[in-house]
PyMOL CGO cylinders between C-alpha atoms (Angstrom):
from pymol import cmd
from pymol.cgo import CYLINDER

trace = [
    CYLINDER, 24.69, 38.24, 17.70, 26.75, 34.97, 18.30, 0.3, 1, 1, 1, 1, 1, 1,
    CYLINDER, 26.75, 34.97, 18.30, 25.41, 33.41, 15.51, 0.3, 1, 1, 1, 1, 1, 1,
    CYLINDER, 25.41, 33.41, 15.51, 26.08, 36.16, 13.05, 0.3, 1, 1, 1, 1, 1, 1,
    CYLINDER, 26.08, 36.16, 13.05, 29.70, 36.40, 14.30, 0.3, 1, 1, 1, 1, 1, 1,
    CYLINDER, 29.70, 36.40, 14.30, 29.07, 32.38, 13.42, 0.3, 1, 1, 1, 1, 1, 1,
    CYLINDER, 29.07, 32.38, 13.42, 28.23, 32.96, 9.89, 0.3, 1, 1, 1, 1, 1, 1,
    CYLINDER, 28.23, 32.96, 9.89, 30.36, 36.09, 9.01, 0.3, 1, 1, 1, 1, 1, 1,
    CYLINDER, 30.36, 36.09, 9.01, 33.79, 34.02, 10.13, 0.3, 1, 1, 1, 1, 1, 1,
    CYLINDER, 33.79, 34.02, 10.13, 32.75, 30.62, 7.77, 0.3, 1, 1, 1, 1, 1, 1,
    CYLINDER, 32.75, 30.62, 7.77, 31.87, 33.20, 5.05, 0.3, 1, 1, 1, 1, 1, 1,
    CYLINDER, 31.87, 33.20, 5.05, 35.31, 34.74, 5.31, 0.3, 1, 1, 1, 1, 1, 1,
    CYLINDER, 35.31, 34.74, 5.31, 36.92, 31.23, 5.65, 0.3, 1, 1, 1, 1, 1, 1,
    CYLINDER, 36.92, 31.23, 5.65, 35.16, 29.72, 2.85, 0.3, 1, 1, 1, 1, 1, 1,
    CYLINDER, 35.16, 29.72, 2.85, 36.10, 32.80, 0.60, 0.3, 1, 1, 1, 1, 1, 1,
    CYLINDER, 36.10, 32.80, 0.60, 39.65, 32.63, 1.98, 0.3, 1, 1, 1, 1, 1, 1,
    CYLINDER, 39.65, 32.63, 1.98, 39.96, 28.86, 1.43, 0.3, 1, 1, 1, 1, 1, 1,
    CYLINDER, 39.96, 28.86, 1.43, 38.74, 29.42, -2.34, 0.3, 1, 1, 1, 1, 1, 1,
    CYLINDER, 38.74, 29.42, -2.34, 41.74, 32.02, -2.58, 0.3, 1, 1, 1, 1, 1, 1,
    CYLINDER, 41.74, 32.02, -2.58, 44.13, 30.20, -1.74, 0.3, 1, 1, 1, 1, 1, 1,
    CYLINDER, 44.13, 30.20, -1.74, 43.45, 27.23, -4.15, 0.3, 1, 1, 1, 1, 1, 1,
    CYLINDER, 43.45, 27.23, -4.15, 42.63, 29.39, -7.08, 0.3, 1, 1, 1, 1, 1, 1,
    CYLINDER, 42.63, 29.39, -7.08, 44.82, 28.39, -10.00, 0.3, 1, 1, 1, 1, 1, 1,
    CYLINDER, 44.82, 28.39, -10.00, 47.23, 31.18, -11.12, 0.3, 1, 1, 1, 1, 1, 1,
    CYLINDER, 47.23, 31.18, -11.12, 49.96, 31.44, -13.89, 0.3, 1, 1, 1, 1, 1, 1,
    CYLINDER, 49.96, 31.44, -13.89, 53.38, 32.22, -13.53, 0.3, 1, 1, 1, 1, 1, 1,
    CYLINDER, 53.38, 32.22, -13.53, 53.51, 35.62, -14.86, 0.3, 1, 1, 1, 1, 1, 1,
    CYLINDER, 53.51, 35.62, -14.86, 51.83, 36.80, -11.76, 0.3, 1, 1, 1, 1, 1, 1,
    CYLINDER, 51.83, 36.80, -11.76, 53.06, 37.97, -8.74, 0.3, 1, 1, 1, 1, 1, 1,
    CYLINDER, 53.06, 37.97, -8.74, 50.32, 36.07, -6.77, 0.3, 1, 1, 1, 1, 1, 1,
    CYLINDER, 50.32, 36.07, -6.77, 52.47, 32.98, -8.13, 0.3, 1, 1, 1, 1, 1, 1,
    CYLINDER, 52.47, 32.98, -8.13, 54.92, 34.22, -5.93, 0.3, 1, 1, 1, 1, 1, 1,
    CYLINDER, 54.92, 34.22, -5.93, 52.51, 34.17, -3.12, 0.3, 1, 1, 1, 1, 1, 1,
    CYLINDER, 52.51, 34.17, -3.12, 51.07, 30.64, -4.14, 0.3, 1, 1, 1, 1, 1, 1,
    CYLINDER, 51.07, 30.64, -4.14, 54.51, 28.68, -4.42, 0.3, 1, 1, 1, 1, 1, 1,
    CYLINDER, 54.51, 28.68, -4.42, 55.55, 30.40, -0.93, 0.3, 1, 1, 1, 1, 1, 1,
    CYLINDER, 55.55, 30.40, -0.93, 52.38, 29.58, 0.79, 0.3, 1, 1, 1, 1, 1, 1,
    CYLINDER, 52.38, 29.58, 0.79, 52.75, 25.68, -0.79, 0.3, 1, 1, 1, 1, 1, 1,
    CYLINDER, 52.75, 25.68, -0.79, 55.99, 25.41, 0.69, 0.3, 1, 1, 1, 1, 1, 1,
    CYLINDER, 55.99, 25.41, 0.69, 58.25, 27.56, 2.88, 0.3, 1, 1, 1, 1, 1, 1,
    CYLINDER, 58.25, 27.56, 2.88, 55.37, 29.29, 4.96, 0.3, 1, 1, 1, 1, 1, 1,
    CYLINDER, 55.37, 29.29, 4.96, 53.10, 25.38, 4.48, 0.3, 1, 1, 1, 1, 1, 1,
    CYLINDER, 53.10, 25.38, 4.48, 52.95, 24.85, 8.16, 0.3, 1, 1, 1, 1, 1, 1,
    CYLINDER, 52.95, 24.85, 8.16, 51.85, 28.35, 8.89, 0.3, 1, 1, 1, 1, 1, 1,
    CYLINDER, 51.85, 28.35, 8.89, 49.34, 28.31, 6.78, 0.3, 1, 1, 1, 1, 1, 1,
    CYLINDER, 49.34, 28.31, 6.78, 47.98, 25.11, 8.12, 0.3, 1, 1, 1, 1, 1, 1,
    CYLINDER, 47.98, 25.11, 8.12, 48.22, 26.63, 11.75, 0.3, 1, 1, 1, 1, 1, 1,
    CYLINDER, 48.22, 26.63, 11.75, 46.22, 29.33, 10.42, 0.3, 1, 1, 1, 1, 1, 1,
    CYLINDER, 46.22, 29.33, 10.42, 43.58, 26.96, 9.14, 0.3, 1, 1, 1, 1, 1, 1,
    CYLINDER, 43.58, 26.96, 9.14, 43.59, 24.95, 12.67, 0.3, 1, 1, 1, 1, 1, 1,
    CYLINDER, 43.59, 24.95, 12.67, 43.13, 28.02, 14.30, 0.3, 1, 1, 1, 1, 1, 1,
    CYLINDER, 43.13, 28.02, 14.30, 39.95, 28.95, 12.50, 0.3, 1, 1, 1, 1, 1, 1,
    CYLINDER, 39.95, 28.95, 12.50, 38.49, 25.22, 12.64, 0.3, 1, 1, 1, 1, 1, 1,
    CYLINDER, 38.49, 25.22, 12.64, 39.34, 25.74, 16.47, 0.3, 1, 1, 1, 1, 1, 1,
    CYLINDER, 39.34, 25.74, 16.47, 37.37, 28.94, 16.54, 0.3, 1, 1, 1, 1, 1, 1,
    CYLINDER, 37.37, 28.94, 16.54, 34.29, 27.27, 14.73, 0.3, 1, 1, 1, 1, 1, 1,
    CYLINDER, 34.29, 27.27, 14.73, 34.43, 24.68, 17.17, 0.3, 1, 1, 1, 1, 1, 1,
    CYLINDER, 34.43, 24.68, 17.17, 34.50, 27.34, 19.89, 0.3, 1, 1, 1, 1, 1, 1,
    CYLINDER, 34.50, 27.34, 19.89, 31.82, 28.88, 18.27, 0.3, 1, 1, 1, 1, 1, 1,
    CYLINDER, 31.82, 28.88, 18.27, 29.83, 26.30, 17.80, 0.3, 1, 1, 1, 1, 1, 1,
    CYLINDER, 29.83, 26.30, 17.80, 29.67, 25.01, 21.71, 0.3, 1, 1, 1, 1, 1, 1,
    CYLINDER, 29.67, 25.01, 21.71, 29.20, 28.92, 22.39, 0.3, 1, 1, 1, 1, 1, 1,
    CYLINDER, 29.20, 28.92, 22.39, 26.10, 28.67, 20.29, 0.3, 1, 1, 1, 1, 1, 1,
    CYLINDER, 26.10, 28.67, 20.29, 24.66, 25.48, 21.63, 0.3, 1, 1, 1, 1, 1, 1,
    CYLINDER, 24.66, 25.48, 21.63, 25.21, 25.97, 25.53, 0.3, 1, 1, 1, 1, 1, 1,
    CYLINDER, 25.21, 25.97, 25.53, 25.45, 29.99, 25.89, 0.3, 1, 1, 1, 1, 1, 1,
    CYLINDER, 25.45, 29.99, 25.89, 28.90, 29.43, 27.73, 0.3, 1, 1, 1, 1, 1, 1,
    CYLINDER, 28.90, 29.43, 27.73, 30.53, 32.98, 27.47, 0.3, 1, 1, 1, 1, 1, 1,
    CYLINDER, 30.53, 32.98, 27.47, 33.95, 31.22, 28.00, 0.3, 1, 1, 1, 1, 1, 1,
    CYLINDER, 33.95, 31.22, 28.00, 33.54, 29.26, 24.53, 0.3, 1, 1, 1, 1, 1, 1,
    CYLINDER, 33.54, 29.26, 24.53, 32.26, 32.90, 23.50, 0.3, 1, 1, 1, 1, 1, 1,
    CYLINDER, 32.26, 32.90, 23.50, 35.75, 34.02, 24.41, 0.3, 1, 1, 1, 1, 1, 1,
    CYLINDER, 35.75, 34.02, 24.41, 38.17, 30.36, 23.34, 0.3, 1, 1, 1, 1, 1, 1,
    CYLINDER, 38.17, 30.36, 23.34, 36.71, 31.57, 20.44, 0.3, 1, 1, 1, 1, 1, 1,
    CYLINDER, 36.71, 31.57, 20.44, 37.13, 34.93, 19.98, 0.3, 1, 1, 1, 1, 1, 1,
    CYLINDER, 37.13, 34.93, 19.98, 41.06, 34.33, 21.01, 0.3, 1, 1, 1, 1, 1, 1,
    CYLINDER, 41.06, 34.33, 21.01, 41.18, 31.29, 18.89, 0.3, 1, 1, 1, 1, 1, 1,
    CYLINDER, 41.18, 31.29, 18.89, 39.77, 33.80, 15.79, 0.3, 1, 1, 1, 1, 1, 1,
    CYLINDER, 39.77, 33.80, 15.79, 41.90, 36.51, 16.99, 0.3, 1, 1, 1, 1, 1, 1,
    CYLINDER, 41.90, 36.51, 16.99, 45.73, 34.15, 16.57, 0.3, 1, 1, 1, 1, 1, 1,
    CYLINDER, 45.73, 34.15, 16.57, 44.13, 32.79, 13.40, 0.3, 1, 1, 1, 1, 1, 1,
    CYLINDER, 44.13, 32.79, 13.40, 43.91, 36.59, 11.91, 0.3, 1, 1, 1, 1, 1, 1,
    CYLINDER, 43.91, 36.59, 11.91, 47.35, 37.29, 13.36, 0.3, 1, 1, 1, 1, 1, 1,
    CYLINDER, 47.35, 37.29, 13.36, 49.45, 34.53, 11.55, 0.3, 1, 1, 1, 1, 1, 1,
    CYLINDER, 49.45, 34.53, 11.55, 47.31, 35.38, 8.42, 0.3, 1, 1, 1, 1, 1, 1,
    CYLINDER, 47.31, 35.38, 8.42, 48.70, 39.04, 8.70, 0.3, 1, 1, 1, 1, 1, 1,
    CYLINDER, 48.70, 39.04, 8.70, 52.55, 37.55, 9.31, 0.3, 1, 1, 1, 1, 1, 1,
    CYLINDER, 52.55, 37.55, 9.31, 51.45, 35.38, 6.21, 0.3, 1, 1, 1, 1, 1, 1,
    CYLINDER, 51.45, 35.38, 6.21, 50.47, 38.11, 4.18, 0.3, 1, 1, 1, 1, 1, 1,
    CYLINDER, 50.47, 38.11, 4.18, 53.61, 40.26, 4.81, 0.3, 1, 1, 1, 1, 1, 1,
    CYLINDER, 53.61, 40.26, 4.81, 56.18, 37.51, 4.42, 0.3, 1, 1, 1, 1, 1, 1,
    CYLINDER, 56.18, 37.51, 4.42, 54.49, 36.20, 1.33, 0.3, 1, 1, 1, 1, 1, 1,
    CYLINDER, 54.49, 36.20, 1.33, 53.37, 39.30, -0.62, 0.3, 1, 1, 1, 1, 1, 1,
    CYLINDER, 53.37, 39.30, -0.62, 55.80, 40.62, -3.42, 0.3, 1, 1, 1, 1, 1, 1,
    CYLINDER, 55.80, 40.62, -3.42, 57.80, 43.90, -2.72, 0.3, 1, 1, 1, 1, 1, 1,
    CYLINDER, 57.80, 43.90, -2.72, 56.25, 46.64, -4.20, 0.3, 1, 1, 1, 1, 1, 1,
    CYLINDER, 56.25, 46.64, -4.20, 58.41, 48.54, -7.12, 0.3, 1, 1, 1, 1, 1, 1,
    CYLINDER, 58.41, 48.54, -7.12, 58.56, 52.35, -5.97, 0.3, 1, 1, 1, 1, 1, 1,
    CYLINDER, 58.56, 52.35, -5.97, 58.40, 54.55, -9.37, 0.3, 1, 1, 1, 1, 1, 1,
    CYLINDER, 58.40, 54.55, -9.37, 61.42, 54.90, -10.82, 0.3, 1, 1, 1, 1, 1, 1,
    CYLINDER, 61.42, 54.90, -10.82, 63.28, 52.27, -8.78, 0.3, 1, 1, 1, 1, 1, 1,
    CYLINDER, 63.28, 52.27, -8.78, 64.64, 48.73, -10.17, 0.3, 1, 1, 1, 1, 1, 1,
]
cmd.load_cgo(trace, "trace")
């Protein structure tokens, strides 16, 4: 069960990392997203992405020694990573245009 928790949370981070250095044109609102993530929100990202190496790292010792503590570092560790990635998402995304609105 550990290890599959193991593999599903590099899977995710692996497609997530892939995301966020796709190239994208201007036109799009996920420009937007890009330039802010680049700059402004930079060292939240980051955090994010130290979060989630910290939570491998967890994982990992979990995995090798059967410690439930590094079972639970890590689940905390994965836990603030998907927490700043939700304040990431919200502060990054573009407003949605309501029908009939500017």
């Amino acid at each position: 069960m550990v290890a599959l928790a193991g593999i599903a949370i590099a899977a995710k981070s692996v497609l997530e990392w892939k995301d966020a250095h796709a190239p994208v044109a201007a036109e799009f609102a996920f420009a937007r997203q890009s330039a802010l993530l680049a700059g402004p929100l930079n060292a939240r990202s980051n955090a994010r992405w130290a979060l989630v190496g910290v939570a491998l790292s967890f994982l990992a010792l979990a995995l090798a020694t059967g410690w439930i503590i590094a079972w639970i570092l890590a689940m905390g560790a994965k836990l603030g990573a998907d927490l700043v990635e939700r304040e990431l998402f919200f502060r990054a995304c573009p407003p949605t245009r309501m029908p009939g609105g500017c």
